[in-house]
MIKEMAR-778632 format. One line per 8 residues: number of its first residue (from 1); for each residue x, y, z of N, C-alpha, C. Coordinates in steps of 0.001 Angstrom, whole numbers, plus 500000, padded with zeros to 6 digits. Layout:
# residues N
NUM) X/Y/Z/X/Y/Z/X/Y/Z ~ ...
This chain:
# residues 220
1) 237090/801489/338864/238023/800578/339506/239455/800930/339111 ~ 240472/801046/340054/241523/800926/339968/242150/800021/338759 ~ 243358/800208/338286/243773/799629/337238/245103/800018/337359 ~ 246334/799136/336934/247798/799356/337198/248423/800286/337132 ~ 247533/800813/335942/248242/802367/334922/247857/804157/336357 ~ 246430/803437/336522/245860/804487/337408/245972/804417/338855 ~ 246649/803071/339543/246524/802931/340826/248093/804327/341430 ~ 248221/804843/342346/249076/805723/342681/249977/805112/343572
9) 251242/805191/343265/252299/804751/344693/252686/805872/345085 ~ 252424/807417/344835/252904/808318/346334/251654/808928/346469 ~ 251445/808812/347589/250490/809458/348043/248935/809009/347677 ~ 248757/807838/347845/247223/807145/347523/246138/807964/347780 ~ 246539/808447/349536/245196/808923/350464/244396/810112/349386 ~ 244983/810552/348221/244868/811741/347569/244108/811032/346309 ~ 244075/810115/346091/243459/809559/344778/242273/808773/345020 ~ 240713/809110/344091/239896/808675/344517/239230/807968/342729
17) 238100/807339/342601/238105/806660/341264/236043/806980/341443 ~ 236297/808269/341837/234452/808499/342055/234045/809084/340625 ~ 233354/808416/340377/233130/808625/338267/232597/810028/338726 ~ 231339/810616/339446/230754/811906/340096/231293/812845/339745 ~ 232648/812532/340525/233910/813911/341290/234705/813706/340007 ~ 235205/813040/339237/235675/813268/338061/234600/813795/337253 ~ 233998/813687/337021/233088/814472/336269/233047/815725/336413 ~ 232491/816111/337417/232853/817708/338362/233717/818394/337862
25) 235423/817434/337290/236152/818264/337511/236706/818584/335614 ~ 235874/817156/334922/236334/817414/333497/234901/818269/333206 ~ 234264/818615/333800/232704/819316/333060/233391/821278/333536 ~ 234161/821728/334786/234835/822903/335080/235673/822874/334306 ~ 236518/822361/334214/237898/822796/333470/237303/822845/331616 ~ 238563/824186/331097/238155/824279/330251/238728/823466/329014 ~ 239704/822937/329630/240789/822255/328307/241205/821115/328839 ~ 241702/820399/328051/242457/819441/328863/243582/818725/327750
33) 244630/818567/327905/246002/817866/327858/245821/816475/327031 ~ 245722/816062/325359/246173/814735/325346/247391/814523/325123 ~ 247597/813171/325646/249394/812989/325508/249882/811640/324599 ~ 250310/811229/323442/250221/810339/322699/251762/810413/322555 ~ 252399/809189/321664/253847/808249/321188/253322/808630/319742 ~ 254822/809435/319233/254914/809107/317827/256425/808916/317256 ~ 256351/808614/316493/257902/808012/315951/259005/809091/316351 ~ 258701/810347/316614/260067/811241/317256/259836/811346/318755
41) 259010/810809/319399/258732/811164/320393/257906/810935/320915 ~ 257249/811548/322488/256388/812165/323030/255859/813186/322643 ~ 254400/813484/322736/253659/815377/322314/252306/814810/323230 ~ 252434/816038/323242/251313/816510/323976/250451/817406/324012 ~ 249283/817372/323606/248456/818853/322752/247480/818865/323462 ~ 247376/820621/323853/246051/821105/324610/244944/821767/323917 ~ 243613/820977/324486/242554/821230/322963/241267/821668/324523 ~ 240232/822347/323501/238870/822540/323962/238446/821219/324300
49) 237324/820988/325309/236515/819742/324898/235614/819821/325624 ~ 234373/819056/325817/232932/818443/326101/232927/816810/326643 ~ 232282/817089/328408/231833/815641/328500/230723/815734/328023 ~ 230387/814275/327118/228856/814056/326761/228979/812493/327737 ~ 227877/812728/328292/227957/811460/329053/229202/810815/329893 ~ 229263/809243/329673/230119/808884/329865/231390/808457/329064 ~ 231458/809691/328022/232366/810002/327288/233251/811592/326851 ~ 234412/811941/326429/234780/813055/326072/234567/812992/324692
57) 234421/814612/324215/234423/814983/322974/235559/815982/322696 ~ 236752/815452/321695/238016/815948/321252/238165/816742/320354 ~ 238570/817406/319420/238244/818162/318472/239938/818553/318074 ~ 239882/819417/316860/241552/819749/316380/241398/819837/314842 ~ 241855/819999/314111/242280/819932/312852/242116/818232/312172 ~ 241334/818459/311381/241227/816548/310614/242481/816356/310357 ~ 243590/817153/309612/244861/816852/308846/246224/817357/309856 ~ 246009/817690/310789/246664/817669/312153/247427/816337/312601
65) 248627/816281/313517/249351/814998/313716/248032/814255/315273 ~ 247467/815554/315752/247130/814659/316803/245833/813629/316967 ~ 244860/814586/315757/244213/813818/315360/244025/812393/314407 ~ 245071/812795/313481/245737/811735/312540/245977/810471/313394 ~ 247050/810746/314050/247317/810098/315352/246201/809038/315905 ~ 245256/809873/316922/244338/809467/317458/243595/808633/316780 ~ 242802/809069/315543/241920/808388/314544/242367/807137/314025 ~ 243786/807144/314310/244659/805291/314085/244224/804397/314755
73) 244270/805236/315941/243684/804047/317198/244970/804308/317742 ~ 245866/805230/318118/246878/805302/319286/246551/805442/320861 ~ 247201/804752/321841/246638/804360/323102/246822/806377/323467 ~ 246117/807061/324373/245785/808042/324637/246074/808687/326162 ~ 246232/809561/326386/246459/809520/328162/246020/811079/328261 ~ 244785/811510/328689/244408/813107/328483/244056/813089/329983 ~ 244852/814746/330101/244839/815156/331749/244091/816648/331533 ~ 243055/816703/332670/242564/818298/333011/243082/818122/334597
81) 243349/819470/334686/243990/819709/336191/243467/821111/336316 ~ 242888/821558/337580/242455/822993/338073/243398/823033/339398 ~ 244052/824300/339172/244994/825182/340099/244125/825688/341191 ~ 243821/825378/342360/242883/826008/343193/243596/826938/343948 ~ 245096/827047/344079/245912/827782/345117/247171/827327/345218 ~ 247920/828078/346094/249649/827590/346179/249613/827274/347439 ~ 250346/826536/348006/250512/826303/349856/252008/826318/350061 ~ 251962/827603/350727/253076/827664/351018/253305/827008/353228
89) 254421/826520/353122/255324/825645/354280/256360/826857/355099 ~ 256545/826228/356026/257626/827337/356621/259017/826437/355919 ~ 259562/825565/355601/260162/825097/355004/260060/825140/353130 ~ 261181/825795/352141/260921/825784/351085/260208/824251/350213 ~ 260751/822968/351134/261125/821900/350650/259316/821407/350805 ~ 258460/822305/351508/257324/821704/351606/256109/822748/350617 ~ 256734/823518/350241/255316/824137/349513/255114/823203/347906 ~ 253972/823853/348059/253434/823049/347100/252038/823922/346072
97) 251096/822590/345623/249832/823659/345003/248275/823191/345518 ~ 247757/823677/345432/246508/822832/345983/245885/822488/344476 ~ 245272/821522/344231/244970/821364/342982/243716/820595/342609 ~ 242896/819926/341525/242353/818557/341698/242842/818216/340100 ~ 242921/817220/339793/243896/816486/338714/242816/815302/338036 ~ 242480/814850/336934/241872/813812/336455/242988/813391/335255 ~ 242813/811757/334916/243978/811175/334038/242634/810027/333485 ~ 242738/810363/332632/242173/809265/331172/242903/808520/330192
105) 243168/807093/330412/243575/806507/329244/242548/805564/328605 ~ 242938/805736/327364/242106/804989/326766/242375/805454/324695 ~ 241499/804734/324165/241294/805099/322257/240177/805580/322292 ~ 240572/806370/321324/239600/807494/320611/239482/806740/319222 ~ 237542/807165/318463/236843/806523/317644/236930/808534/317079 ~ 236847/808500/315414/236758/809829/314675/235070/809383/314875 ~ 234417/810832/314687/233257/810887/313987/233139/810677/312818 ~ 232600/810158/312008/233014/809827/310469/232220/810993/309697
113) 230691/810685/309857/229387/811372/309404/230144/812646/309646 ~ 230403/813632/308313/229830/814908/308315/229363/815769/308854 ~ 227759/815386/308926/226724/816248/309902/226591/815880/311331 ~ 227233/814543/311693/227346/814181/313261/228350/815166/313727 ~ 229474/815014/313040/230624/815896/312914/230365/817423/313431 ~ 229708/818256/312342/229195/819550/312998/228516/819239/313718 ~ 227412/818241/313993/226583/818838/315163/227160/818580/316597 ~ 228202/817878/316300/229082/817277/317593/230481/819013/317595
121) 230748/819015/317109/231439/820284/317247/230252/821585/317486 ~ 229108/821413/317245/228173/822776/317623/228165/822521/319244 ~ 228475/821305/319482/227743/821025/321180/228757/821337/321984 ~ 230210/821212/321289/231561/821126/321934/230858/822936/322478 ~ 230944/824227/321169/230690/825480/321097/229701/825660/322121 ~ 229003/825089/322193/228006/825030/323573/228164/825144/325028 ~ 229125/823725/324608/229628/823500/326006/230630/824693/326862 ~ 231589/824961/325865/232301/826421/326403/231369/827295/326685
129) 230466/828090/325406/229461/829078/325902/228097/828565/325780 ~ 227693/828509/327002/226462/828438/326657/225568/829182/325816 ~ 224393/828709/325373/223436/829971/324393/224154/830667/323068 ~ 225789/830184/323069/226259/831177/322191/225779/830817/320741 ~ 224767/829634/320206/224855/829733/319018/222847/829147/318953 ~ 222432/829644/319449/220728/830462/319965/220501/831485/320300 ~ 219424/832286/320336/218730/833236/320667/219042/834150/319362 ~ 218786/835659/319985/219566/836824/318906/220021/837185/318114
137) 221260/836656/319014/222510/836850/319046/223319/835878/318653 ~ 223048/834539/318029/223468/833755/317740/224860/833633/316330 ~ 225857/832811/317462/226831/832772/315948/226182/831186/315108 ~ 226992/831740/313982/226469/830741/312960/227169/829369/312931 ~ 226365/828186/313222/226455/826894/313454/227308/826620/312231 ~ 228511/825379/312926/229249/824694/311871/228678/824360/310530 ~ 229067/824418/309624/228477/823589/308412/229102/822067/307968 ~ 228606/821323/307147/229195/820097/307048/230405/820364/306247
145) 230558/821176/305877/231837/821750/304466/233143/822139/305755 ~ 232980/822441/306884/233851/823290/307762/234057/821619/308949 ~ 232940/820770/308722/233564/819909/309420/234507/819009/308637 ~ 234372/818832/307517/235289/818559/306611/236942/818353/307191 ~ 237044/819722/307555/238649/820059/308316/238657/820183/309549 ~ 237447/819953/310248/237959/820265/311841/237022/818334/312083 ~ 238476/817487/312829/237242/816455/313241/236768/816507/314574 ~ 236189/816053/314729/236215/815363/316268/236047/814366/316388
153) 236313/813424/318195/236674/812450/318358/235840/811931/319881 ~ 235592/810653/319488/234888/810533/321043/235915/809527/321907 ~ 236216/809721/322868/236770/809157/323942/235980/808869/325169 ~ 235936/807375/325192/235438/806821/326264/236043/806628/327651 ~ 235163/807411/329095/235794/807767/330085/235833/806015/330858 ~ 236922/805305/330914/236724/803954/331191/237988/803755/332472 ~ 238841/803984/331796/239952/804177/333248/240542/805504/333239 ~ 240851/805538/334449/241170/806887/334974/240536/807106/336254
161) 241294/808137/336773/241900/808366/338216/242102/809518/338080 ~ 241363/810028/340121/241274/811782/340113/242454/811914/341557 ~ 243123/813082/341610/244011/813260/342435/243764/814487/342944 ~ 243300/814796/344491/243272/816227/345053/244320/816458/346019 ~ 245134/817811/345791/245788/818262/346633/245296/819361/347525 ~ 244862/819193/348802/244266/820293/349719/245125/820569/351021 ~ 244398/821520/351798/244923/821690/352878/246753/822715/353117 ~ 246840/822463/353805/248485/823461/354162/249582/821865/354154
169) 250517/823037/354176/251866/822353/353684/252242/821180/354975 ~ 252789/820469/355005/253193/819053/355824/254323/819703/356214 ~ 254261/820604/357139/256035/821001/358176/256141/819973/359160 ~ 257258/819740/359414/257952/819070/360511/258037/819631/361406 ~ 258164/819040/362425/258033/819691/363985/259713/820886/363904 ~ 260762/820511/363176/261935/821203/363827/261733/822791/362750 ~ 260601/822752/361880/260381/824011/361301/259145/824714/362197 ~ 258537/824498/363259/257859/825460/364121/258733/826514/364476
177) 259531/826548/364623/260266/827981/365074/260126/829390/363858 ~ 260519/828287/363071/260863/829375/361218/259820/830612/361537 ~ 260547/831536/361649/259743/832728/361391/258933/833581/359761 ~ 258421/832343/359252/257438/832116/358038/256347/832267/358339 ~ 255525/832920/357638/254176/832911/357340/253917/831397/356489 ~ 252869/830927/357033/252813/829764/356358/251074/829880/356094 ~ 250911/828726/355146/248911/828659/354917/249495/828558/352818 ~ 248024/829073/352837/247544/828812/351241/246955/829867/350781
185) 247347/830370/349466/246637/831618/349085/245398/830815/347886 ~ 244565/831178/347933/243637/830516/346982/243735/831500/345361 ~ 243141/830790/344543/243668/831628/342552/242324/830638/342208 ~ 241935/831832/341678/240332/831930/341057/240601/832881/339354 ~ 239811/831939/338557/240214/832034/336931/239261/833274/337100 ~ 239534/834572/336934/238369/835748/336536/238223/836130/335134 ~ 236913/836385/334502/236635/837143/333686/237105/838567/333837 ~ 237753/838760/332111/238064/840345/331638/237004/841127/331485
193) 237087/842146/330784/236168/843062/330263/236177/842598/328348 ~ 234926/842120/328468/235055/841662/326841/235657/842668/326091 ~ 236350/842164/324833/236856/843651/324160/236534/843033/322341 ~ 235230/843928/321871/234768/843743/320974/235626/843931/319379 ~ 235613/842894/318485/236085/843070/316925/236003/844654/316374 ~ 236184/844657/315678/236054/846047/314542/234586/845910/313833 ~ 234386/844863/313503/232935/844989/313469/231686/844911/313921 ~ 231826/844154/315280/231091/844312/316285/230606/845186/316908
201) 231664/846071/317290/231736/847413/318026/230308/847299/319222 ~ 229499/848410/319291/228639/848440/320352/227149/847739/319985 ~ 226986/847095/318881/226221/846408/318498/225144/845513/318979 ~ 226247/844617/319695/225720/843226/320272/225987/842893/321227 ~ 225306/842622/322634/225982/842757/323903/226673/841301/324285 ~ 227999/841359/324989/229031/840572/324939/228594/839029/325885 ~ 228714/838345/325680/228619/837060/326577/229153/837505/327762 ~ 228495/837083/328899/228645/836970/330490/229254/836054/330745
209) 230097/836093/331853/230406/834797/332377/229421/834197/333555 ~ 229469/833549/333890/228842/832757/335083/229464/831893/335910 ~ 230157/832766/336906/231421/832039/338020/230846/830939/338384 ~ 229681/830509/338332/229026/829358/339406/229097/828227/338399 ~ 229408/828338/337250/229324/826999/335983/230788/827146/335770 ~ 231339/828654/335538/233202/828432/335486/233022/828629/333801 ~ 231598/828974/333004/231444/828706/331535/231227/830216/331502 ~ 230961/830731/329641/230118/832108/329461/228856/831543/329085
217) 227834/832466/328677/226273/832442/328766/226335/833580/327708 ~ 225652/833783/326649/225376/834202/326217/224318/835395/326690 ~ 224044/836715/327426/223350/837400/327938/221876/837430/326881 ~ 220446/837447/326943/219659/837324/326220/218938/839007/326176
């Protein structure tokens, strides 16, 4: 449901509150944006994370300002946004990006437990690569000594609001003439060519990506 913070005054037709399609779009994206008030200011820090359910999983440094922060109980506002393309207008004044946008406010609870701790940061490691810490080839799972300094944080997905920008640019009838190419070029995140440590070398074969999840996979 709509809520004051999340309802939109430009452009409504673009904002939808489908828990589904937000999901969709915080389970693709790989990072996402929290934005918190502290005594100098505004900040805003971009971290890894994991939907579990109908919640996010945050992560950062225990002795860090943003977690410090967060673990107070400071009100929260975390954005993931995916770039799908640019749209360009025969008019400069109309291009734009094609995009889809999600906005979460709400408080974040620390993990307290230790071993919830790593095993909640092993799942975060998951969630980026799949398989990467099973099979083989497996890297070695957090310990409770290493969650010590890294916390994490659960954030409950409760309000918030998704925003898509599609389609070509909104020209006005007196820019039909403009001798512009107009439309949308589409931008797709590609995988590199893995490029292995010094000690790795030809050893161990490199995680795959898998365009259809947008995640890596651990190859078995």
């Amino acid at each position: 449901m709509p809520t004051p913070r999340t309802t939109a005054e430009r452009y409504p037709d673009r904002v939808t509150y489908d828990r589904d399609e937000v999901y969709a779009i915080l389970d693709e994206a790989l990072a996402v944006h929290v934005g918190f008030a502290t005594d100098d200011g505004p900040v805003v820090i971009p971290t890894l994370h994991m939907r579990e359910g109908d919640q996010l999983l945050l992560h950062g440094s225990a002795f860090g300002r943003f977690i410090t922060t967060a673990a107070a109980g400071a009100p929260l506002c975390v954005t993931a946004t995916l770039i799908d393309g640019v749209i360009l207008g025969r008019a400069s004044s109309h291009h734009s990006a094609a995009y889809r946008s999600v906005m979460i406010f709400g408080r974040a609870t620390p993990i307290e437990d230790e071993q919830e701790r790593a095993d909640a940061l092993a799942r975060v490691v998951e969630s980026v690569v799949p398989g990467r810490l099973s099979g083989p080839y497996a890297a070695r799972r957090p310990s409770v000594e290493e969650a010590h300094y890294t916390a994490c944080l659960t954030l409950p997905i409760e309000e918030f609001s998704m925003k898509v920008r599609a389609g070509f640019a909104r020209d006005e009838p007196k820019d039909d003439a403009v001798e512009a190419w107009a439309g949308w070029i589409p931008l797709t995140t590609t995988p590199g060519t893995p490029v292995p440590d010094t000690i790795t070398g030809t050893r161990f074969p490199a995680p795959a990506y898998d365009p259809a999840a947008h995640r890596f996979r651990q190859d078995r």
